[in-house]
Structure formats: C-alpha cells, structure tokens
BAVO-285922 format. One record per residue (C-alpha): residue number from 1; residue in three letters; chain; x, y negated, z. Coordinates in nm, 2 decimals. Example, Ala and Ser with C-alpha at 12.3 -4.5 7.8 and 13.67 -1.06 7.14 Angstrom:
REM residues 2
<rec pos="1" code="ala" unit="A" x="1.23" y="0.45" z="0.78"/>
<rec pos="2" code="ser" unit="A" x="1.37" y="0.11" z="0.71"/>
//
This chain:
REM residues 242
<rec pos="1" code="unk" unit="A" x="13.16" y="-8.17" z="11.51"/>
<rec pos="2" code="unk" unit="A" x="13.13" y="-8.31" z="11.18"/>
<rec pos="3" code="unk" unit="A" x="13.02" y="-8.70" z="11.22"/>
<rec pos="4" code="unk" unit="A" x="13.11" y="-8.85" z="11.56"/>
<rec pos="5" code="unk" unit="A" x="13.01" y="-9.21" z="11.60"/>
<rec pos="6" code="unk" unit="A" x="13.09" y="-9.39" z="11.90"/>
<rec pos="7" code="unk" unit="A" x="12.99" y="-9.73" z="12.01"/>
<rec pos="8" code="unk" unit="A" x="12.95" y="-9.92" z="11.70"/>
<rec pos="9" code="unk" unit="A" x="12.83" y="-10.29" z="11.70"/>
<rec pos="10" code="unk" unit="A" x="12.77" y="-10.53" z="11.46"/>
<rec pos="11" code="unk" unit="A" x="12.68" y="-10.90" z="11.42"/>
<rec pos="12" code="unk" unit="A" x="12.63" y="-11.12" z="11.15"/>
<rec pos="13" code="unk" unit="A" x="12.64" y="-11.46" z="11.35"/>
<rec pos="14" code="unk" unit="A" x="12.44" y="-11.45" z="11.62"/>
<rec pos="15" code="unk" unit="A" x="12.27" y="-11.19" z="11.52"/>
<rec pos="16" code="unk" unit="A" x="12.35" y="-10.81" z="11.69"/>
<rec pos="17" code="unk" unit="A" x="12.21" y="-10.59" z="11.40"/>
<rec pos="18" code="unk" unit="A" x="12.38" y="-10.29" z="11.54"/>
<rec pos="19" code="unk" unit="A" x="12.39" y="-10.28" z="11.93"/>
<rec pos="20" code="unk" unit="A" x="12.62" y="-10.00" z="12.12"/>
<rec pos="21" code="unk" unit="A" x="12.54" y="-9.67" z="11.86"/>
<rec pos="22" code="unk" unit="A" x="12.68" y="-9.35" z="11.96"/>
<rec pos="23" code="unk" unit="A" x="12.57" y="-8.98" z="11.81"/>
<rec pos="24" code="unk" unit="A" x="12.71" y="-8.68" z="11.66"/>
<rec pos="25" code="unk" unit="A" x="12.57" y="-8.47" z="11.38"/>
<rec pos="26" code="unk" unit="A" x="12.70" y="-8.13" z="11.27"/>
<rec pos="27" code="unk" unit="A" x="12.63" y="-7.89" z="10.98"/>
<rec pos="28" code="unk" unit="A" x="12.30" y="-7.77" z="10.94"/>
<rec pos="29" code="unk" unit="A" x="12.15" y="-8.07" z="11.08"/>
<rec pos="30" code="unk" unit="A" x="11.89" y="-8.31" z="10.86"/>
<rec pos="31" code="unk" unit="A" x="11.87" y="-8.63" z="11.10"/>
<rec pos="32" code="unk" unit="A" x="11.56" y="-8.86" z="11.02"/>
<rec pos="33" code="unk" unit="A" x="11.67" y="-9.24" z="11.11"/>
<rec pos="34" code="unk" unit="A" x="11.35" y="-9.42" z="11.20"/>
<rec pos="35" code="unk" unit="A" x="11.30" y="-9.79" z="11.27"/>
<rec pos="36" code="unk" unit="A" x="11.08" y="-10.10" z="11.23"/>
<rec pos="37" code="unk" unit="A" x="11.21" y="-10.38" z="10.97"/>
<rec pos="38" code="unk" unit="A" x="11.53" y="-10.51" z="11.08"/>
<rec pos="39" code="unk" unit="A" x="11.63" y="-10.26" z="11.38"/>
<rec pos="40" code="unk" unit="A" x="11.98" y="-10.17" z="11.19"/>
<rec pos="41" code="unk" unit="A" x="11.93" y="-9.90" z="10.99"/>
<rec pos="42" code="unk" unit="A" x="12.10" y="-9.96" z="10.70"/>
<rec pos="43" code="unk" unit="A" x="12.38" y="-10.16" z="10.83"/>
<rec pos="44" code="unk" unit="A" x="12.46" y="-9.84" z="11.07"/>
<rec pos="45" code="unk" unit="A" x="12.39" y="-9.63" z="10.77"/>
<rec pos="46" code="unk" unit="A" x="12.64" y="-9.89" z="10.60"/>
<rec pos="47" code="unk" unit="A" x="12.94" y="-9.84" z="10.83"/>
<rec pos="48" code="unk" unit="A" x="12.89" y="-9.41" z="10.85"/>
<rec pos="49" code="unk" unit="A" x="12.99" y="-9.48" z="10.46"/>
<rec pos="50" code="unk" unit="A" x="13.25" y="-9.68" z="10.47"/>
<rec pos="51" code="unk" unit="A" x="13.09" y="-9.98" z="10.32"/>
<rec pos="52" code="unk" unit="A" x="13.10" y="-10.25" z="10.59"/>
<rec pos="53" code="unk" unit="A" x="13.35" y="-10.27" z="10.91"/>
<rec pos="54" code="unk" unit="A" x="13.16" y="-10.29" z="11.26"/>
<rec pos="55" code="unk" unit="A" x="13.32" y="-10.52" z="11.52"/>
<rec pos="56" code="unk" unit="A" x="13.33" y="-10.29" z="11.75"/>
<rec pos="57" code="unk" unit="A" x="13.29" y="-9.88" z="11.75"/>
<rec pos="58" code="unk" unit="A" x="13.45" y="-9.59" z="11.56"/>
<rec pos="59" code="unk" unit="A" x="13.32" y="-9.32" z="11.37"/>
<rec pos="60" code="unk" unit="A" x="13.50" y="-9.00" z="11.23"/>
<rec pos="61" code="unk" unit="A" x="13.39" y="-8.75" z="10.99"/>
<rec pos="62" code="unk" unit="A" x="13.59" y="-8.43" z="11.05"/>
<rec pos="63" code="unk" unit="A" x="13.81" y="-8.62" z="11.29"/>
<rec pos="64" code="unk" unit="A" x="13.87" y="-8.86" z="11.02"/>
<rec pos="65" code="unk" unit="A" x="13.81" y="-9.22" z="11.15"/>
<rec pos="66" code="unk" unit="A" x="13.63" y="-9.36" z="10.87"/>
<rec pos="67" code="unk" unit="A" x="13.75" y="-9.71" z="10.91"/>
<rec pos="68" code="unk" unit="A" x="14.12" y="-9.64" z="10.94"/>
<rec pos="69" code="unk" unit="A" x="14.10" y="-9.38" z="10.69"/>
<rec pos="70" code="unk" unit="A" x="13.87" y="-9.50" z="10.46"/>
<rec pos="71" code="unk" unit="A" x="13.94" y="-9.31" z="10.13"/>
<rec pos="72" code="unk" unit="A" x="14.00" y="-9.01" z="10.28"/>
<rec pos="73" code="unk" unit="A" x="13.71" y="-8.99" z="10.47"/>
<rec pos="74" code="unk" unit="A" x="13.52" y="-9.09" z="10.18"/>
<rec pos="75" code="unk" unit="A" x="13.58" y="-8.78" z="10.00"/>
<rec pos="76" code="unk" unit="A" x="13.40" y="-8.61" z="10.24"/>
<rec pos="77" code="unk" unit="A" x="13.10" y="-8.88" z="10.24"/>
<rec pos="78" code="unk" unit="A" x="12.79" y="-8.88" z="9.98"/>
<rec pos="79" code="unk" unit="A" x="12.61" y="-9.21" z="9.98"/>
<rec pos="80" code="unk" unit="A" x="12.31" y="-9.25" z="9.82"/>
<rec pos="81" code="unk" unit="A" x="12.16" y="-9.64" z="9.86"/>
<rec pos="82" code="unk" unit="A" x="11.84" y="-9.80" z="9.85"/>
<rec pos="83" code="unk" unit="A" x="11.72" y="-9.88" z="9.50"/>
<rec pos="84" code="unk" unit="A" x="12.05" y="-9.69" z="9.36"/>
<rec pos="85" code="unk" unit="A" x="12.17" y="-9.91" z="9.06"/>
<rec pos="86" code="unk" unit="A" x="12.19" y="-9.73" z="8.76"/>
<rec pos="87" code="unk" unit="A" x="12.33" y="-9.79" z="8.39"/>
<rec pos="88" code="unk" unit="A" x="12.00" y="-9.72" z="8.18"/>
<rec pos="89" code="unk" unit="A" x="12.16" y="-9.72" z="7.85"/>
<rec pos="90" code="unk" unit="A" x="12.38" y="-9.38" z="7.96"/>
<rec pos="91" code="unk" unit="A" x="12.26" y="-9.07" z="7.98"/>
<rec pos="92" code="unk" unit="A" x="12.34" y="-8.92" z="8.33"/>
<rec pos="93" code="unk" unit="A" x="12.59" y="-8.67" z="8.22"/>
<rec pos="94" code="unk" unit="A" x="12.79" y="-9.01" z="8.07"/>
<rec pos="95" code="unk" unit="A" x="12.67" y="-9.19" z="8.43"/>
<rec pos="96" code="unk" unit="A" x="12.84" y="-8.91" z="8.62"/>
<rec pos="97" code="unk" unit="A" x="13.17" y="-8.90" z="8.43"/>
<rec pos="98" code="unk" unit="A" x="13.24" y="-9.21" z="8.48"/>
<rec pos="99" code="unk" unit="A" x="13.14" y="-9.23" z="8.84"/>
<rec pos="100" code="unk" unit="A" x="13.34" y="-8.90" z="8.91"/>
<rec pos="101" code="unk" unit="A" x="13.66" y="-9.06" z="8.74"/>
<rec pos="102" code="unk" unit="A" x="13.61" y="-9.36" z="8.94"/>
<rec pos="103" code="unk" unit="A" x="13.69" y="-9.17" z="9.19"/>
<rec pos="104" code="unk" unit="A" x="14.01" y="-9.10" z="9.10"/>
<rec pos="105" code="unk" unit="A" x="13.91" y="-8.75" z="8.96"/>
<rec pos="106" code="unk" unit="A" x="14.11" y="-8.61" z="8.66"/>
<rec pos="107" code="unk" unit="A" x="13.86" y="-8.53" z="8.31"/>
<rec pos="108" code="unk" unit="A" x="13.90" y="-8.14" z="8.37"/>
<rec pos="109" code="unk" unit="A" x="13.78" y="-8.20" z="8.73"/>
<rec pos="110" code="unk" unit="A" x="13.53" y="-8.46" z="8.67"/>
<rec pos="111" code="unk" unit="A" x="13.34" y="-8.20" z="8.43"/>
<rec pos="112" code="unk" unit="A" x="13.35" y="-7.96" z="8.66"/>
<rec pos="113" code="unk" unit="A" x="13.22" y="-8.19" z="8.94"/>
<rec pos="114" code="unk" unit="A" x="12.93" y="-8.31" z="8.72"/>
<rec pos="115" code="unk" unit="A" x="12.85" y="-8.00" z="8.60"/>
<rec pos="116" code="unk" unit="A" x="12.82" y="-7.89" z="8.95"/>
<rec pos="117" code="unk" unit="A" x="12.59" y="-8.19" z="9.09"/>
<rec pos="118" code="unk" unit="A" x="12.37" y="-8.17" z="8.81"/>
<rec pos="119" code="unk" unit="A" x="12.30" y="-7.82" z="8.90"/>
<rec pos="120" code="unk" unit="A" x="12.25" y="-7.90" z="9.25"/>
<rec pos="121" code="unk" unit="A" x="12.04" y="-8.25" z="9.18"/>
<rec pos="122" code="unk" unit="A" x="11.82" y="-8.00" z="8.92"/>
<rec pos="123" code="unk" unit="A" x="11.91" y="-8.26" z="8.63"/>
<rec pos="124" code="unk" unit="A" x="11.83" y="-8.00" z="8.37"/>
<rec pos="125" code="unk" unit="A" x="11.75" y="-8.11" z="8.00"/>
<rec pos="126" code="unk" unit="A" x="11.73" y="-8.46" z="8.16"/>
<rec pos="127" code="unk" unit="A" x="12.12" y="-8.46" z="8.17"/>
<rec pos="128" code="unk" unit="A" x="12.15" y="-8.54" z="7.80"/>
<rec pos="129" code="unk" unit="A" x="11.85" y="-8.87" z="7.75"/>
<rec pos="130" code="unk" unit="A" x="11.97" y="-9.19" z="7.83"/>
<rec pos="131" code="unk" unit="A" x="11.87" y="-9.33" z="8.19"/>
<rec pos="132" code="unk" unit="A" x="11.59" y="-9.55" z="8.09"/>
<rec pos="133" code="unk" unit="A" x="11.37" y="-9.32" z="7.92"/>
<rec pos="134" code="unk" unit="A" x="11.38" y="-9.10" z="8.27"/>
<rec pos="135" code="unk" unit="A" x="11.11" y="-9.11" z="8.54"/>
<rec pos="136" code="unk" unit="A" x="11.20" y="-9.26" z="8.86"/>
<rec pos="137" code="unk" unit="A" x="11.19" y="-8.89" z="9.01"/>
<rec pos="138" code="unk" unit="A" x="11.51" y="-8.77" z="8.80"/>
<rec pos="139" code="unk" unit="A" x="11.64" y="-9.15" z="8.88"/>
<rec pos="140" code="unk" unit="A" x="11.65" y="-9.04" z="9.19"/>
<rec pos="141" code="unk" unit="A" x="11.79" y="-8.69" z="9.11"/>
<rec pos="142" code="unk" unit="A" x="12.08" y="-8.89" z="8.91"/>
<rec pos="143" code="unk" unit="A" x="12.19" y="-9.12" z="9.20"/>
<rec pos="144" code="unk" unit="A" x="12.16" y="-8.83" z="9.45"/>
<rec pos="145" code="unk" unit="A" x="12.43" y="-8.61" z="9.15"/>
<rec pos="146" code="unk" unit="A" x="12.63" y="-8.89" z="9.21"/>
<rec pos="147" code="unk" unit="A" x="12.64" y="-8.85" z="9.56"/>
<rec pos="148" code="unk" unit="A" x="12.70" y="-8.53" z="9.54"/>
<rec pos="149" code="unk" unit="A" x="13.04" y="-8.53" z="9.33"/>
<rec pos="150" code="unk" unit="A" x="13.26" y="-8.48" z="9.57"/>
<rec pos="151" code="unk" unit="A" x="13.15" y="-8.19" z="9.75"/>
<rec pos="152" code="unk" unit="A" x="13.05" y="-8.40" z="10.07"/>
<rec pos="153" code="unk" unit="A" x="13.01" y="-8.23" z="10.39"/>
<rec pos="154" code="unk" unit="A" x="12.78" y="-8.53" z="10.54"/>
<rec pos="155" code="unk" unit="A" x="12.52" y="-8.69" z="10.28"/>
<rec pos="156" code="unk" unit="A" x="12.38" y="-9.04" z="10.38"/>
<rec pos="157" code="unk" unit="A" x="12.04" y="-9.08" z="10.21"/>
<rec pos="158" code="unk" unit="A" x="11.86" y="-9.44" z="10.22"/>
<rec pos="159" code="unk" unit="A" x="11.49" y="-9.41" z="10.09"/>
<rec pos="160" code="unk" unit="A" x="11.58" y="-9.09" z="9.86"/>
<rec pos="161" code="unk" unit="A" x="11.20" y="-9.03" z="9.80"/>
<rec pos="162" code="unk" unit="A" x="11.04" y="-9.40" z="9.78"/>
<rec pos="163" code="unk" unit="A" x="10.82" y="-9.48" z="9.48"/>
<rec pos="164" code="unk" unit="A" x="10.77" y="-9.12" z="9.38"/>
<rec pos="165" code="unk" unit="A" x="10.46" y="-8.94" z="9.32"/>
<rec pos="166" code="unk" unit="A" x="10.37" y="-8.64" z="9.55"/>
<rec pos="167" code="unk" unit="A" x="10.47" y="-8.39" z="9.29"/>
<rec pos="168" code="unk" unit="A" x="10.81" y="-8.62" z="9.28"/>
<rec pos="169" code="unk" unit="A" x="10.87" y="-8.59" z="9.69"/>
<rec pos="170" code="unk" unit="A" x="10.79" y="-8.27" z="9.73"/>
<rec pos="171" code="unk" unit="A" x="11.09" y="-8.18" z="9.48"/>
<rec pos="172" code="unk" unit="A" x="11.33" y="-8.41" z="9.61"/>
<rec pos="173" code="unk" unit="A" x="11.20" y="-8.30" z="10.01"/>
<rec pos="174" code="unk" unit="A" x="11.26" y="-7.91" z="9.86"/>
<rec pos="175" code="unk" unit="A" x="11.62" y="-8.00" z="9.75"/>
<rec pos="176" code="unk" unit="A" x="11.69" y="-8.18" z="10.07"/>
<rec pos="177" code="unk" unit="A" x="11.62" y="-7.88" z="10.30"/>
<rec pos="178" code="unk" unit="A" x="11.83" y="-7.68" z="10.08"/>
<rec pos="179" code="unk" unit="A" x="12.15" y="-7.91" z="10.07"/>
<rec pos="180" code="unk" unit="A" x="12.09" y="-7.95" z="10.43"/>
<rec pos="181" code="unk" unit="A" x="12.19" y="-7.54" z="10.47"/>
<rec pos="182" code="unk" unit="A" x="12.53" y="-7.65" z="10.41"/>
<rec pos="183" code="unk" unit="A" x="12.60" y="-7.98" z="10.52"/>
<rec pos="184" code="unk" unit="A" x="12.50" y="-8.24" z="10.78"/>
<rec pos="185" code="unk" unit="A" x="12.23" y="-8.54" z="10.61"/>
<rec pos="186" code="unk" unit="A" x="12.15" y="-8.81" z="10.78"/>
<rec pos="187" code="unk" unit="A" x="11.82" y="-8.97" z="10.61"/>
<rec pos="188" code="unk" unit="A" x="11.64" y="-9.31" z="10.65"/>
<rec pos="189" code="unk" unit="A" x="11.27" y="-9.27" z="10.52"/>
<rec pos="190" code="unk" unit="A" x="10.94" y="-9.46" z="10.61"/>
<rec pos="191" code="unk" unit="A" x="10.78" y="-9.19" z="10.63"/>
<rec pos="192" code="unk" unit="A" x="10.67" y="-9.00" z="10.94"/>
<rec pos="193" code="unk" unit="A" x="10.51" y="-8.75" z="10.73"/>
<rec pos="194" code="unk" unit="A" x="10.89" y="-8.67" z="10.58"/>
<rec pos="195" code="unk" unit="A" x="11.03" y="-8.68" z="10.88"/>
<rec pos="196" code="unk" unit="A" x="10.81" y="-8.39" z="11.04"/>
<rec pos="197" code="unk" unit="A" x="10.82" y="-8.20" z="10.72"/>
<rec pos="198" code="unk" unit="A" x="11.17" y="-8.20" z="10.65"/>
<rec pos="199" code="unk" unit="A" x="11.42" y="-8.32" z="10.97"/>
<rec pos="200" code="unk" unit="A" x="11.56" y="-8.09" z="11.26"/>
<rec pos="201" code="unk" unit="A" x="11.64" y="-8.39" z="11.42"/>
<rec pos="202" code="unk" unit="A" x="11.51" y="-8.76" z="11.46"/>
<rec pos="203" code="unk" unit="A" x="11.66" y="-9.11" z="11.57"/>
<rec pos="204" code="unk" unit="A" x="11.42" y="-9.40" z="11.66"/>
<rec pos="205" code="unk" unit="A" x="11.64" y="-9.73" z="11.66"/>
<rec pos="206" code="unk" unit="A" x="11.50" y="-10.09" z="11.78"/>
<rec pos="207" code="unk" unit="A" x="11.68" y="-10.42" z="11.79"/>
<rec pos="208" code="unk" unit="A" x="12.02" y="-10.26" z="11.73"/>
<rec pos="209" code="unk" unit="A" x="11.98" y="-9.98" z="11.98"/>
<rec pos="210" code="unk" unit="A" x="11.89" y="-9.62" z="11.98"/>
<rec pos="211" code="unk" unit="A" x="11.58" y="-9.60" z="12.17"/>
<rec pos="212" code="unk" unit="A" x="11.50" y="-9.21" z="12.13"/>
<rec pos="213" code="unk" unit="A" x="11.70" y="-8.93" z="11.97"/>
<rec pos="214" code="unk" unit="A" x="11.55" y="-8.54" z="11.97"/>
<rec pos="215" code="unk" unit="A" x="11.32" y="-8.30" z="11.75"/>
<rec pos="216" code="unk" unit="A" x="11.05" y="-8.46" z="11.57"/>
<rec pos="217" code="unk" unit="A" x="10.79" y="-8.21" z="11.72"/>
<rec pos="218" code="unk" unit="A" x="10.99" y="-8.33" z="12.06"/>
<rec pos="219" code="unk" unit="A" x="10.98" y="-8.65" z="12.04"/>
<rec pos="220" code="unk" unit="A" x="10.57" y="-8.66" z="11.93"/>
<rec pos="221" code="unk" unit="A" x="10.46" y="-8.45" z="12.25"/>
<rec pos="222" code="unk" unit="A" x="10.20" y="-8.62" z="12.53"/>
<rec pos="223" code="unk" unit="A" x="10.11" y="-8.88" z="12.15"/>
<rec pos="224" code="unk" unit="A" x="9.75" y="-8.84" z="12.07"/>
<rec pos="225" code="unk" unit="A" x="9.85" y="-8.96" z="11.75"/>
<rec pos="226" code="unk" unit="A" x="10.24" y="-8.76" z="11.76"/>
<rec pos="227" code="unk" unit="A" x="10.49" y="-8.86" z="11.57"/>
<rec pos="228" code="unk" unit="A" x="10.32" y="-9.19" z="11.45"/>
<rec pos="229" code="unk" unit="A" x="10.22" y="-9.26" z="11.84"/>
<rec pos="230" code="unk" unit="A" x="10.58" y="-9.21" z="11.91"/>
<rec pos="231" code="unk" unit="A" x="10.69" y="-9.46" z="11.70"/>
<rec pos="232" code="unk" unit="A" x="10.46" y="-9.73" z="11.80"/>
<rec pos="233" code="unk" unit="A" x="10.57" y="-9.68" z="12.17"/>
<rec pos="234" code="unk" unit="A" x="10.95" y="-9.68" z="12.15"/>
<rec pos="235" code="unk" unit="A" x="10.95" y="-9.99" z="11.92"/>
<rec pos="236" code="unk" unit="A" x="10.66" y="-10.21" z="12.04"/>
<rec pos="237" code="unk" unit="A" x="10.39" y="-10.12" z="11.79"/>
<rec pos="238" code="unk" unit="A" x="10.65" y="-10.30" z="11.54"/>
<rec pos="239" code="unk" unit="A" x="10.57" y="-10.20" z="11.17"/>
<rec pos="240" code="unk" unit="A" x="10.80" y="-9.90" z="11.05"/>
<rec pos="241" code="unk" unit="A" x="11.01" y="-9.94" z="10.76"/>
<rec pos="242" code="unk" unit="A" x="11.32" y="-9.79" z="10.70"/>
//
C-alpha cells in the first residue's frame, strides 16, 4: 500500500480540526477530498506532506512514517498548496532549479529533474518567460513542475484547478488522469463537477471526521441531485469548499 494513514488528530486549542482519520491510497488511485469550510482538509492534507505534526496518528508513505522520517518520506511526496507562491520575476526553468537544488539535488540532477517536470507539467515555450507575464493556467502548471521534481509516487493537490478558465481545467484535469496512471493523488477541489470527471475515489470529511469514503458514482446513488445531493446530506447542507 502506498499511503497508510492511521488515526490522525489534530487540535489547535480547543479546536479538533482533524478528528480520528484513517485511509489508505495505492497507485492508480485519484482520491477527491471533499468538505464544507473548516472540516480539515487542508490541515490533513498538511500532515500527509509533512508540513505540520498531528498530536495523535501516524502515516507512512511506502512504509515510511512520515513524521519520524520526514525527509525521506518527502522524497517520495509532491505537494502542491493552495495559492502556490511563486517568484514572478524568474522564469520557471530558473524557479525550478532552484527549487530542485533546495532539495538537496546536485546541478547535473536538478537539470535533469526540471527538464523532466516540465515535460510532464506541459510547460513548453512558457519555460523560458519570466513568471509574471504567464497566465494563471501555466502558474499552475509551474507549481504542479515543482511538485513533480522528485519523481513522487503520492502527489497532494490543494485547489490545482481554481481560478482557471474552462479551457485552463480541462488541461490541467487531462494531465491529472494521466499522472494518476502511475502514482496515487490525493486532490482537494470544490468542485463536484471535478470530482465525478476525474476521481476513482472520493472522501467526504465533516467537523474533523470522515463521514463517507467510496466511488463518486457510489457515493451519489438513491441522490436526486447525485453527487451534489450527497454532499449536502453527509455534511448538513454546510456550504462546500475545499
């Protein structure tokens, strides 16, 4: 199994933002993480990277605990945020260099590795123009390269198609399914439409918990509405943002 997570909980204050999570995920498998405002998305999406320390729980990519391990499991790990930041005045090809030798990556490897995500991101002619002059589309593209430098077997997408035009998802939602041949993504979208187009697999999460956890076209049977009826009875009729 590729990503086990067991148990994890997390509190800031009084607070439980995360609440007892426990799933796997393997290769081949495109998990949609659905949830209203505040249900714990992110901060679970947050620990699965490495980038915050639950109080209680483990996960392991590749039977490598993230937490006790937490470089080497990142080498395995692509992490793509919300609202990426980005250095404008680069050009991506610059970005990724130095991202990849952040990562410890010697100059001969860091080409390669670049060279590699940009082909995979579809960077194209965009590689060589600075950042800024981009549309938010091949933004997007560039902080999803980044992600991909080193060869990660699990990707972690937060909002990798928000603010894009149709023309803009649909490209991004077509380079998705085809990363998704090869590794395990788990992705955290708004959007149910996404969701049924592009997930094998979906997780409703409410107040911390998971409340619901199968197929998309599963989890929408005996809804008038499907998918979006689904949603509205596993969290309350609670506003979904991801």
């Amino acid at each position: 199994m590729l990503l086990e997570v067991d148990g994890l909980k997390k509190r800031f204050g009084k607070r439980v933002a995360v609440d007892g999570v426990s799933f796997s995920l393997d290769v081949g498998e495109i998990l949609g993480f659905l949830g209203p405002n505040g249900a714990g998305k992110t901060t679970t999406m947050r620990i699965l990277a490495g980038y915050l320390e639950p109080d209680e729980g483990a996960c392991k990519v590749f039977n490598i605990d993230v937490l006790e391990e937490r470089g080497r499991a990142q080498t395995r790990i692509g992490y793509l945020p919300e609202g990426n930041p980005l250095y404008g005045e680069m050009t991506p090809w610059a970005y990724l260099r130095f991202i990849a030798e952040t990562r410890g990556m010697r100059k001969d490897e860091a080409r390669t590795a670049v060279r590699r995500a940009a082909q995979d991101a579809r960077l194209g002619d965009a590689i060589e123009r600075p950042i800024e002059t981009l549309s938010k589309g091949y933004r997007r593209r560039v902080g999803l390269a980044a992600a991909l430098l080193p060869e990660p077997m699990l990707l972690i997408l937060d909002e990798p198609t928000d603010g894009l035009d149709p023309n803009q998802r649909e490209a991004v939602r077509d380079l998705i399914r085809r990363l998704g041949q090869e590794r395990a993504i788990i992705l955290s979208t708004h959007s149910l439409e996404e969701v049924a187009a592009v997930c094998t697999r979906a997780i409703v999460i409410n107040e911390g918990r998971i409340v619901a956890d199968g197929p998309p076209a599963k989890l929408a049977e005996g809804h008038a509405d499907g998918l979006e009826g689904a949603f509205k009875a596993l969290t309350g009729g609670q506003e979904r943002v991801a």
